[in-house]
Backbone of each chain as nested JSON, in Angstrom:
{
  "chains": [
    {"id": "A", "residues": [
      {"number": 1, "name": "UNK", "atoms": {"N": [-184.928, 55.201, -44.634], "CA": [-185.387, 53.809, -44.702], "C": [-184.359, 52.851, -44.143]}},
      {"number": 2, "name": "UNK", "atoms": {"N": [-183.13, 53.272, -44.317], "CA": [-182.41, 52.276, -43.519], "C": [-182.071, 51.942, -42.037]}},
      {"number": 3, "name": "UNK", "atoms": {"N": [-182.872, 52.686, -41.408], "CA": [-182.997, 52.351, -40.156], "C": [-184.246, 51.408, -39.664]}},
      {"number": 4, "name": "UNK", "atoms": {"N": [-185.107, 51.603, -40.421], "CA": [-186.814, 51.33, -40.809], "C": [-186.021, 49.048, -41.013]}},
      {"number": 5, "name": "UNK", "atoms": {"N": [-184.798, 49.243, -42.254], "CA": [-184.558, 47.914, -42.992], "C": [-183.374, 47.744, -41.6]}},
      {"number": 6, "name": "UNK", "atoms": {"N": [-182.85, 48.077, -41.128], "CA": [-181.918, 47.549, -39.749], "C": [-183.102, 47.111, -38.736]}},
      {"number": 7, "name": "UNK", "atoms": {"N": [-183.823, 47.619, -38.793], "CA": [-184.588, 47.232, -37.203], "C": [-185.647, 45.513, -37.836]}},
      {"number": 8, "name": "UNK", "atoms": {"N": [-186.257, 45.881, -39.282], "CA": [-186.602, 44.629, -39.269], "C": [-185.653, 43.987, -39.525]}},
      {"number": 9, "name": "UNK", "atoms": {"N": [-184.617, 43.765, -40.34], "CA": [-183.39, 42.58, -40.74], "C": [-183.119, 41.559, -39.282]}},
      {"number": 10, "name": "UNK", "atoms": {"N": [-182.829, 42.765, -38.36], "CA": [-182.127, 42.336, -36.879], "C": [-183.427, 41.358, -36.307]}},
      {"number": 11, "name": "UNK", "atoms": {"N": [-184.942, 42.479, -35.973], "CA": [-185.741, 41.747, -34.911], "C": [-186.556, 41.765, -35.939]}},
      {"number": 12, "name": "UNK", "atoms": {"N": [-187.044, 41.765, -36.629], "CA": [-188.38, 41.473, -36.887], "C": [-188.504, 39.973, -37.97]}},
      {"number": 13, "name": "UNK", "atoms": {"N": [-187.474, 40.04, -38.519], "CA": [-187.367, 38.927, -40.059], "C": [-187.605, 37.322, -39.336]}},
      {"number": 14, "name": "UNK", "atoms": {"N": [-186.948, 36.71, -38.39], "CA": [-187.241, 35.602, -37.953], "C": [-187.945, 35.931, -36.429]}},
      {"number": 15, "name": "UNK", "atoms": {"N": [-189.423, 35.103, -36.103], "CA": [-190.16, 35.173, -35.718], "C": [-189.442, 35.029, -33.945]}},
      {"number": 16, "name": "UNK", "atoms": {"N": [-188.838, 33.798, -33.939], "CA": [-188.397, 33.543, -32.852], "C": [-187.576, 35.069, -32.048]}},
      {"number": 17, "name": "UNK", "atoms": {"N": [-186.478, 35.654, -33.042], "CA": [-186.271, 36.675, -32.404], "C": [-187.375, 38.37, -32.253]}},
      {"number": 18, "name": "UNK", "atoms": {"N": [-187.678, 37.869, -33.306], "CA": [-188.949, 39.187, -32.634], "C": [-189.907, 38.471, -31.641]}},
      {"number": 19, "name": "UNK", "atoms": {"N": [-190.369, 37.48, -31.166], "CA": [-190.69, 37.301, -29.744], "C": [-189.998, 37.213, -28.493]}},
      {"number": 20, "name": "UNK", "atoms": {"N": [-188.593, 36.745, -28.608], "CA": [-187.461, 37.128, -27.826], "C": [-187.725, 38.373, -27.624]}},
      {"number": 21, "name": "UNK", "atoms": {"N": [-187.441, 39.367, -28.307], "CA": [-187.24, 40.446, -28.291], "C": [-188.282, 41.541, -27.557]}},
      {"number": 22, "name": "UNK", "atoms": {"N": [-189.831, 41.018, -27.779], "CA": [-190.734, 41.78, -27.389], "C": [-191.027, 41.504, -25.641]}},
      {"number": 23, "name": "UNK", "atoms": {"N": [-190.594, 39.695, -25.598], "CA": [-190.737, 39.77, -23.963], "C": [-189.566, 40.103, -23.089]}},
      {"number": 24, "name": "UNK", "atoms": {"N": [-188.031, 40.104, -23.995], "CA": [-187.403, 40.76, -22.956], "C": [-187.179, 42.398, -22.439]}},
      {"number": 25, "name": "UNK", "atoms": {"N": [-187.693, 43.088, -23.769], "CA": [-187.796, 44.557, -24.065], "C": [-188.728, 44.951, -22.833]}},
      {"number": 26, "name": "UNK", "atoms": {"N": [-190.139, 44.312, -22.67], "CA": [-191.363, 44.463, -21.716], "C": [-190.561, 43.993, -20.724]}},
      {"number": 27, "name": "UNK", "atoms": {"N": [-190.079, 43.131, -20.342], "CA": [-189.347, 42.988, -19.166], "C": [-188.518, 44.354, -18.594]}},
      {"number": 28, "name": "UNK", "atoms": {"N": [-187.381, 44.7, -19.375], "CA": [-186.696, 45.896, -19.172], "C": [-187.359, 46.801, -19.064]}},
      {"number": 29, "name": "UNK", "atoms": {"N": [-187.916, 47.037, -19.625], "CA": [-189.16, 48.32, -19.675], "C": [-190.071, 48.517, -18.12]}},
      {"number": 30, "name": "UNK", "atoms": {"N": [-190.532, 47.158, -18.127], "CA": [-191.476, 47.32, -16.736], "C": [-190.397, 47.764, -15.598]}},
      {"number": 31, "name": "UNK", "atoms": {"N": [-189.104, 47.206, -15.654], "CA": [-188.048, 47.755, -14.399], "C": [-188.107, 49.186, -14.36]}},
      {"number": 32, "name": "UNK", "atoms": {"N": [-187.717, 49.583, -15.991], "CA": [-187.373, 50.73, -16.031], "C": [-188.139, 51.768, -15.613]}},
      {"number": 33, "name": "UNK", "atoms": {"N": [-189.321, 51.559, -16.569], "CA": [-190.541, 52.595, -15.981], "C": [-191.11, 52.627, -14.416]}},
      {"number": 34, "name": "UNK", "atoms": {"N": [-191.067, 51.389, -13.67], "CA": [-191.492, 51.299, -12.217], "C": [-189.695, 52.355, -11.547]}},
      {"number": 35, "name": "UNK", "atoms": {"N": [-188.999, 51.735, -11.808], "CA": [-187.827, 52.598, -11.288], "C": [-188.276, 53.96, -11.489]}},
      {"number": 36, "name": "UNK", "atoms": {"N": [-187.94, 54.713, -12.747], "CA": [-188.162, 55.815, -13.09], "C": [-189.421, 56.701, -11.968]}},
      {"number": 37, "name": "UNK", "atoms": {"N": [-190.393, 55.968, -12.635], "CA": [-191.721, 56.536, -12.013], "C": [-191.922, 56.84, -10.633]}},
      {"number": 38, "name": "UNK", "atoms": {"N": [-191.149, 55.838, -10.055], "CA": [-191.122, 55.436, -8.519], "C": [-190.449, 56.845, -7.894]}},
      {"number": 39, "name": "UNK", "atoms": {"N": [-189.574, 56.781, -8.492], "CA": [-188.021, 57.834, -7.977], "C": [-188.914, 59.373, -8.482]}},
      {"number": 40, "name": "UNK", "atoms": {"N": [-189.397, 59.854, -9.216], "CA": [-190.036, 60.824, -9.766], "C": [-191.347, 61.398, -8.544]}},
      {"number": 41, "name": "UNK", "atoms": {"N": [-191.917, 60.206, -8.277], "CA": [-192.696, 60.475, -7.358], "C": [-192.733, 60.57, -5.761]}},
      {"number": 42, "name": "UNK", "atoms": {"N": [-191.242, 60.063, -5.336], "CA": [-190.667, 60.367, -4.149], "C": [-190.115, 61.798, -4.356]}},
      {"number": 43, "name": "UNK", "atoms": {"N": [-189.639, 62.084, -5.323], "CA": [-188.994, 63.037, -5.436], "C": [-190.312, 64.485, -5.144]}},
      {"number": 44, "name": "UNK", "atoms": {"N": [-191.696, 64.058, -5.996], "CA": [-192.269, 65.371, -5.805], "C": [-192.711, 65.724, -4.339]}},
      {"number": 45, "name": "UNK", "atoms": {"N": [-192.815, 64.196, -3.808], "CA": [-193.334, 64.581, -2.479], "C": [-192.619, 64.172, -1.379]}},
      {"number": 46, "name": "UNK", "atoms": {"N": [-191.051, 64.754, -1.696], "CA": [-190.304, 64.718, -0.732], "C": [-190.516, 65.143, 0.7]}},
      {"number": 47, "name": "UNK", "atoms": {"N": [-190.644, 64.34, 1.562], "CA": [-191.007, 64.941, 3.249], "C": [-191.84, 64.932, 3.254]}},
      {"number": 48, "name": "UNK", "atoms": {"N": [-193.443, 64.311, 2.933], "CA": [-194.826, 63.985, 2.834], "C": [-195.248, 62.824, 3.435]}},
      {"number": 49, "name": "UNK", "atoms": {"N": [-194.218, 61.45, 2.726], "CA": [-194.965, 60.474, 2.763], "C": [-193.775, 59.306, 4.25]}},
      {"number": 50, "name": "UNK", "atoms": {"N": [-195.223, 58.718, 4.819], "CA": [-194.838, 58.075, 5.94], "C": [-193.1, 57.823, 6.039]}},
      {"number": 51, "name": "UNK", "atoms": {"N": [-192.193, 57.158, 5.051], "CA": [-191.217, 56.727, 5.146], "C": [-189.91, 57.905, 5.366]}},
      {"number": 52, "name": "UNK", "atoms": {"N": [-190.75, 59.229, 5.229], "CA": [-189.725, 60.485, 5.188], "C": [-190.007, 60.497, 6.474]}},
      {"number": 53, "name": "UNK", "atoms": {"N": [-190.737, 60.711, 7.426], "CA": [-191.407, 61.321, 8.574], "C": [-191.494, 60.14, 9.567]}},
      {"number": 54, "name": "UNK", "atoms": {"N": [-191.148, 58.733, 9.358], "CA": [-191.275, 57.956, 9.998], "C": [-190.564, 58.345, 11.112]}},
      {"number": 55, "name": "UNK", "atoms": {"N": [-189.359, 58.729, 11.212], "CA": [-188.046, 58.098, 12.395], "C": [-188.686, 59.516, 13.782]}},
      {"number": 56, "name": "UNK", "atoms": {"N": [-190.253, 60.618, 12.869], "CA": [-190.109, 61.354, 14.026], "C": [-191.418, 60.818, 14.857]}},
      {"number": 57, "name": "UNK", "atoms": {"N": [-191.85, 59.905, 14.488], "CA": [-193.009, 58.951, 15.631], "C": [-192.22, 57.804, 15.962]}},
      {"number": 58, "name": "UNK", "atoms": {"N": [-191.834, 57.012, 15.581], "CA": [-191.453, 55.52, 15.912], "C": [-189.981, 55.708, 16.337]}},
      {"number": 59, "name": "UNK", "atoms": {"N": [-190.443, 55.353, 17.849], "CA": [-189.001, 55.015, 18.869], "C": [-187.679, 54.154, 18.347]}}
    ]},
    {"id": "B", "residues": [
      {"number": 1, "name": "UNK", "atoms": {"N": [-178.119, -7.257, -61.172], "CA": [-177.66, -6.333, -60.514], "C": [-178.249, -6.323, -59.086]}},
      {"number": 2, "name": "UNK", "atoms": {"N": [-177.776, -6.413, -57.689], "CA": [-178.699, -6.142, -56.758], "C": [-179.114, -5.152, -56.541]}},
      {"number": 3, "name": "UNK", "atoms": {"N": [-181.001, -4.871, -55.786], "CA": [-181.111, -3.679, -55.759], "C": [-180.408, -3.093, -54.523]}},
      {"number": 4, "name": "UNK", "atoms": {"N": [-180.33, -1.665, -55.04], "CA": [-179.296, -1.183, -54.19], "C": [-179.807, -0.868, -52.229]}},
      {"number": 5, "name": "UNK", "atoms": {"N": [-179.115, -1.046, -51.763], "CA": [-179.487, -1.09, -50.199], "C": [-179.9, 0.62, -49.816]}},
      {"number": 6, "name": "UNK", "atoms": {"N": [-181.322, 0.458, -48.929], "CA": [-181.401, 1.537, -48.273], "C": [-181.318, 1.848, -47.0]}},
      {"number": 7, "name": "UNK", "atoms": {"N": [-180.698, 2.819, -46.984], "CA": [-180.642, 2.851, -45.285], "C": [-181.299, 4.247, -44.736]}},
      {"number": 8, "name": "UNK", "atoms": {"N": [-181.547, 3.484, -43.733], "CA": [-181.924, 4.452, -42.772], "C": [-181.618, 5.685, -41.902]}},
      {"number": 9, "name": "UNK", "atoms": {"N": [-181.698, 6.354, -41.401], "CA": [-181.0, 6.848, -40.19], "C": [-182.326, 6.771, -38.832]}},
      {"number": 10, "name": "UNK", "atoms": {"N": [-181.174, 6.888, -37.826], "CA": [-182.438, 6.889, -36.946], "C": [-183.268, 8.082, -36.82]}},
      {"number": 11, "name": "UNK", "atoms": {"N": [-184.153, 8.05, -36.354], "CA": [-185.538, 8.546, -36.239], "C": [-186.353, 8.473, -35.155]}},
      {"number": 12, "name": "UNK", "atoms": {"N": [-186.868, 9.695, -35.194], "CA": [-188.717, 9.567, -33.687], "C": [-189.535, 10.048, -34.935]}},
      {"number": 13, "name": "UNK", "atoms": {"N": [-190.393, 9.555, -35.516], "CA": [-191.397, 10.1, -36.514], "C": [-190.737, 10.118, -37.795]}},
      {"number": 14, "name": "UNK", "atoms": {"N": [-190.972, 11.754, -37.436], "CA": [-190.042, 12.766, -38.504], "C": [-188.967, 13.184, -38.03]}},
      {"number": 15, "name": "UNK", "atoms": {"N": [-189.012, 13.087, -37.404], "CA": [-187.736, 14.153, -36.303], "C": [-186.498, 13.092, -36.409]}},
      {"number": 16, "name": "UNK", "atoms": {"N": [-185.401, 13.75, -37.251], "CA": [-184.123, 13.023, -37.288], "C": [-182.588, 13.778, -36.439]}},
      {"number": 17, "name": "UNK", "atoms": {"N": [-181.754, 13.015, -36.572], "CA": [-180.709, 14.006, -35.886], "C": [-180.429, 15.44, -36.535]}},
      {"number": 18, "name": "UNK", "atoms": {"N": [-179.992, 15.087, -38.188], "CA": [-180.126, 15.93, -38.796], "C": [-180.918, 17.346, -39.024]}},
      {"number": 19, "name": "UNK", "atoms": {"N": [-182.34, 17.15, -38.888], "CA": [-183.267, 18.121, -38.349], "C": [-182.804, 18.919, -37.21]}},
      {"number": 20, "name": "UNK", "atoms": {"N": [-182.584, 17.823, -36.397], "CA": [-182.686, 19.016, -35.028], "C": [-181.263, 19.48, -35.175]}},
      {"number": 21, "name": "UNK", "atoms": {"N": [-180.157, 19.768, -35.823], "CA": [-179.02, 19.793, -35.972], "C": [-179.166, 21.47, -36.59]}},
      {"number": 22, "name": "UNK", "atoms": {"N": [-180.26, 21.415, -37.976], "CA": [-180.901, 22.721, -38.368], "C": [-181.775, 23.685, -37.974]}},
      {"number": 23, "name": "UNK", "atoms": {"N": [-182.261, 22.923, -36.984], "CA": [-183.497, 23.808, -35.815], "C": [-182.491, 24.499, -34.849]}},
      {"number": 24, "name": "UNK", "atoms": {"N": [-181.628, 23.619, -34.447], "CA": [-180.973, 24.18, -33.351], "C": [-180.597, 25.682, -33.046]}},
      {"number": 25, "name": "UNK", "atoms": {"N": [-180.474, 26.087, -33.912], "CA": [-180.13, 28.075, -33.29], "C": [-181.747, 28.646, -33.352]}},
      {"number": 26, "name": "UNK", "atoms": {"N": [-182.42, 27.889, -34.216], "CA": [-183.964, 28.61, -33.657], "C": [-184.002, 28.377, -32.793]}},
      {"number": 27, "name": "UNK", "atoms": {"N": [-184.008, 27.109, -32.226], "CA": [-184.748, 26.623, -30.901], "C": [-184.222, 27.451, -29.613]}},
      {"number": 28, "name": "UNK", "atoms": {"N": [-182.608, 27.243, -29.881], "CA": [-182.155, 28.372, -28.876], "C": [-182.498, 29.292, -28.519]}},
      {"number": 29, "name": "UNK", "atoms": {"N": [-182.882, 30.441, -29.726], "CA": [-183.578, 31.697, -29.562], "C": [-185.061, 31.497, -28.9]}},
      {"number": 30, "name": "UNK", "atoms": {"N": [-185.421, 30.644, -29.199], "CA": [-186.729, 30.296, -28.91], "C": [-187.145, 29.974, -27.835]}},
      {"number": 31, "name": "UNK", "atoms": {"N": [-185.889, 28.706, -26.656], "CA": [-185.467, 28.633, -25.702], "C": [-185.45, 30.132, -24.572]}},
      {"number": 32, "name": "UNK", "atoms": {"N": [-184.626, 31.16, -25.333], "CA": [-184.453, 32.201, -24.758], "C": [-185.841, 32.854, -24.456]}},
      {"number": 33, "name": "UNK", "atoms": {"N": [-186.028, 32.938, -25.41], "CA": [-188.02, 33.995, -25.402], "C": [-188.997, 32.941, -24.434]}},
      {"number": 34, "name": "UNK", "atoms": {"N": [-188.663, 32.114, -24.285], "CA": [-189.3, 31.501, -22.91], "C": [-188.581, 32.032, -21.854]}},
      {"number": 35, "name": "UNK", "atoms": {"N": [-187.9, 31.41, -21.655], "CA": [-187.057, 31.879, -20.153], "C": [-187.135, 33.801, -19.795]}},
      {"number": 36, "name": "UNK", "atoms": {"N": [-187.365, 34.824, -21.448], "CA": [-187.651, 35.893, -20.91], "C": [-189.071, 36.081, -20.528]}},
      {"number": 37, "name": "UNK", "atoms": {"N": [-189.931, 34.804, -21.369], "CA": [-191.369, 34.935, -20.842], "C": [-191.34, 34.683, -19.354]}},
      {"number": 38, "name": "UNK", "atoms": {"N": [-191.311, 33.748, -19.287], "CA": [-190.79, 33.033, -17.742], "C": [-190.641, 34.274, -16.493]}},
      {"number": 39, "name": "UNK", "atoms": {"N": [-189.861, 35.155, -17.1], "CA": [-189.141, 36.184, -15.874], "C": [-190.153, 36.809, -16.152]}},
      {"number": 40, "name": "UNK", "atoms": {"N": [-190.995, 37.737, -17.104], "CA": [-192.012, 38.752, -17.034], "C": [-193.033, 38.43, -16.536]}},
      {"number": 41, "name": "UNK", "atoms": {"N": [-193.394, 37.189, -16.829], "CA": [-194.547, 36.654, -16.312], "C": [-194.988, 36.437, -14.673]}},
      {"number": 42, "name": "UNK", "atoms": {"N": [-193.389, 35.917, -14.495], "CA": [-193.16, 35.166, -12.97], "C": [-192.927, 36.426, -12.098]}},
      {"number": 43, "name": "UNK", "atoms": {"N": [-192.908, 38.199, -12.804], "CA": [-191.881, 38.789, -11.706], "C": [-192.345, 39.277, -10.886]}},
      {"number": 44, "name": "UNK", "atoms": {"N": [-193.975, 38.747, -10.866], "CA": [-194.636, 39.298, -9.439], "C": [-195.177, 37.866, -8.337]}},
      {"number": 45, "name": "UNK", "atoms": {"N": [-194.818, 37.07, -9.099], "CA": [-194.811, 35.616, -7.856], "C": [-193.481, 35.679, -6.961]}},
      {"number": 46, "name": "UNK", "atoms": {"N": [-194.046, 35.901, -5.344], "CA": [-193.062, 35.807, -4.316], "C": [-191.607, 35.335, -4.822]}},
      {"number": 47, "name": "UNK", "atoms": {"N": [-191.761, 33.772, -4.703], "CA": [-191.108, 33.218, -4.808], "C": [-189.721, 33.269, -5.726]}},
      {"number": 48, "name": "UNK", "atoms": {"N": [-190.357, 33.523, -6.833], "CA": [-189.496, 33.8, -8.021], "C": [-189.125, 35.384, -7.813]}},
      {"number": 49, "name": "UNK", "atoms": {"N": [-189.818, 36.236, -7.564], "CA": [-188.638, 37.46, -7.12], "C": [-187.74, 37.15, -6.026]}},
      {"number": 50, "name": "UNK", "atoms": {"N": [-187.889, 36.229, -4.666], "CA": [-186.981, 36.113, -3.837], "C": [-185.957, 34.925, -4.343]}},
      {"number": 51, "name": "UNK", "atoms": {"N": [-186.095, 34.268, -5.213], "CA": [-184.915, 33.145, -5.24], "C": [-184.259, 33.655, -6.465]}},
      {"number": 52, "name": "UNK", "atoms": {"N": [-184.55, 33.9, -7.531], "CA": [-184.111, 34.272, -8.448], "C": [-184.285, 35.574, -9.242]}},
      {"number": 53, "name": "UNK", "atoms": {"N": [-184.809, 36.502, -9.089], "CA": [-184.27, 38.039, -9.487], "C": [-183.678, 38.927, -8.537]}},
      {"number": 54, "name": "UNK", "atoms": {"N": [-184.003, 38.547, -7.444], "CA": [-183.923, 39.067, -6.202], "C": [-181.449, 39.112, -5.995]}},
      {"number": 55, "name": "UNK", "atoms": {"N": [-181.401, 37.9, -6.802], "CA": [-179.923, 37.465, -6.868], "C": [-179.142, 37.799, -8.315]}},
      {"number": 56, "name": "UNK", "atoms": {"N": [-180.205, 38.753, -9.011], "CA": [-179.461, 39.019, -10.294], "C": [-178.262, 40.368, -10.159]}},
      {"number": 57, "name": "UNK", "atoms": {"N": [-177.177, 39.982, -10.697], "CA": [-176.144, 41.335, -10.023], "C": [-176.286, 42.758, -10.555]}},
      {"number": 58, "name": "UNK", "atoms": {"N": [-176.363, 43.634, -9.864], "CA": [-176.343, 45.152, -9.847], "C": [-177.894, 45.679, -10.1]}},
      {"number": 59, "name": "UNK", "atoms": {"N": [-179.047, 44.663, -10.578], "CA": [-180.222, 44.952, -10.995], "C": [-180.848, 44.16, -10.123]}},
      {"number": 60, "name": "UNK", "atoms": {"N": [-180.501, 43.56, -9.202], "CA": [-181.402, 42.579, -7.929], "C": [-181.886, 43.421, -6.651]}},
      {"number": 61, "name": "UNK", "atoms": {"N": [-181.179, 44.433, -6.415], "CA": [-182.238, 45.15, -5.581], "C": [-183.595, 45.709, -5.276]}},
      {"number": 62, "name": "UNK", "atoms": {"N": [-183.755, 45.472, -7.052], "CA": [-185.079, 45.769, -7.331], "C": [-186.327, 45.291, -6.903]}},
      {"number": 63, "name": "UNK", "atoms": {"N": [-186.201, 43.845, -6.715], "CA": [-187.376, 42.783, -6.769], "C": [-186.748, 42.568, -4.636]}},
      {"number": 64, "name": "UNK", "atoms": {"N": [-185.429, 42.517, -4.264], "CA": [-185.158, 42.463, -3.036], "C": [-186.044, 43.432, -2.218]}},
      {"number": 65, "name": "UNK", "atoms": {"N": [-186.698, 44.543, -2.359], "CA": [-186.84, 45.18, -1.821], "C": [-188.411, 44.69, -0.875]}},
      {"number": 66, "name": "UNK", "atoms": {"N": [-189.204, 44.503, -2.55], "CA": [-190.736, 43.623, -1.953], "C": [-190.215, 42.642, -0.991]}},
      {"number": 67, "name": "UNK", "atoms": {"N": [-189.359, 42.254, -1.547], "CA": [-189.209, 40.337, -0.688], "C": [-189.69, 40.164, 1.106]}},
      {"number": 68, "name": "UNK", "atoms": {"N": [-188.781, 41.025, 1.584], "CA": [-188.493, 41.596, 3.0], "C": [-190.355, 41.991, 3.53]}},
      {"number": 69, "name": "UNK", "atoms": {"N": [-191.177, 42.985, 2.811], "CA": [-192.18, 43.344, 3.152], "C": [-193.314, 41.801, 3.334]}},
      {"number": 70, "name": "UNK", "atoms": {"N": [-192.562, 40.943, 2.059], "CA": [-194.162, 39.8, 2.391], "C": [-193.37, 38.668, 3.442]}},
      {"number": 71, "name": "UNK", "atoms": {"N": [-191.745, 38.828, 3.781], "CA": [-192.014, 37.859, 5.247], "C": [-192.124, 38.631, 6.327]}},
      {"number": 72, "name": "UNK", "atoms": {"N": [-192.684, 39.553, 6.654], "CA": [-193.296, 40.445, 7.756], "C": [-194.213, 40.254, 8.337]}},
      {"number": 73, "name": "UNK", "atoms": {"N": [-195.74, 39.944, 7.612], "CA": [-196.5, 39.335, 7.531], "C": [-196.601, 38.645, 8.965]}}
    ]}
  ]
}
């Protein structure tokens, strides 16, 4: 439970910082996950997609 | 005995110096959760990724990258 009573004490008890908290978290988050996701999916289709293969058409 | 004098302080309404003296670290925080609304909201308008996230240090490459693709156009 005392991790359960740290997380509300900190963000949840005054309102202002648990809305702070939820739009800068979604902020970080959206970087993070578009980063992540991004890099994951170059990665599976390494040498597939136009930007790998570009430099062997375009002069 | 005279009655005793009252005074005032200044005032807008309700709103005294004093008040906002006790609001003040809410408001701050409160201040803040806008300005992070502000950035989540704003971080797919051009503009605001090229002038300002686009210049945030070590994490600005991120939003730099679109920038370049919409003055191509």
């Amino acid at each position: 439970m005392s991790l359960a009573n740290t997380f509300y004490n900190t963000l949840v008890k005054k309102n202002s910082v648990f809305v702070a908290t939820i739009f800068a978290s979604a902020f970080a988050f959206e970087v993070a996950f578009d980063t992540t996701s991004t890099r994951v999916w170059d990665s599976l289709n390494k040498g597939k997609q136009w930007k790998d293969i570009k430099d062997k058409y375009v002069q | 005995m005279p009655a005793p004098k009252i005074a005032t302080v200044p005032h807008f309404g309700f709103i005294t110096p004093e008040k906002l003296v006790r609001v003040a670290p809410s408001a701050a925080v409160w201040g803040a959760a806008a300005g992070a609304a502000v950035l989540l909201l704003g971080s797919d308008i051009p503009i605001i990724k090229r002038d300002i996230l686009s210049k945030v240090p070590f994490v600005g490459s991120y939003w730099a990258v679109a920038a370049p693709a919409q003055d191509e156009e």
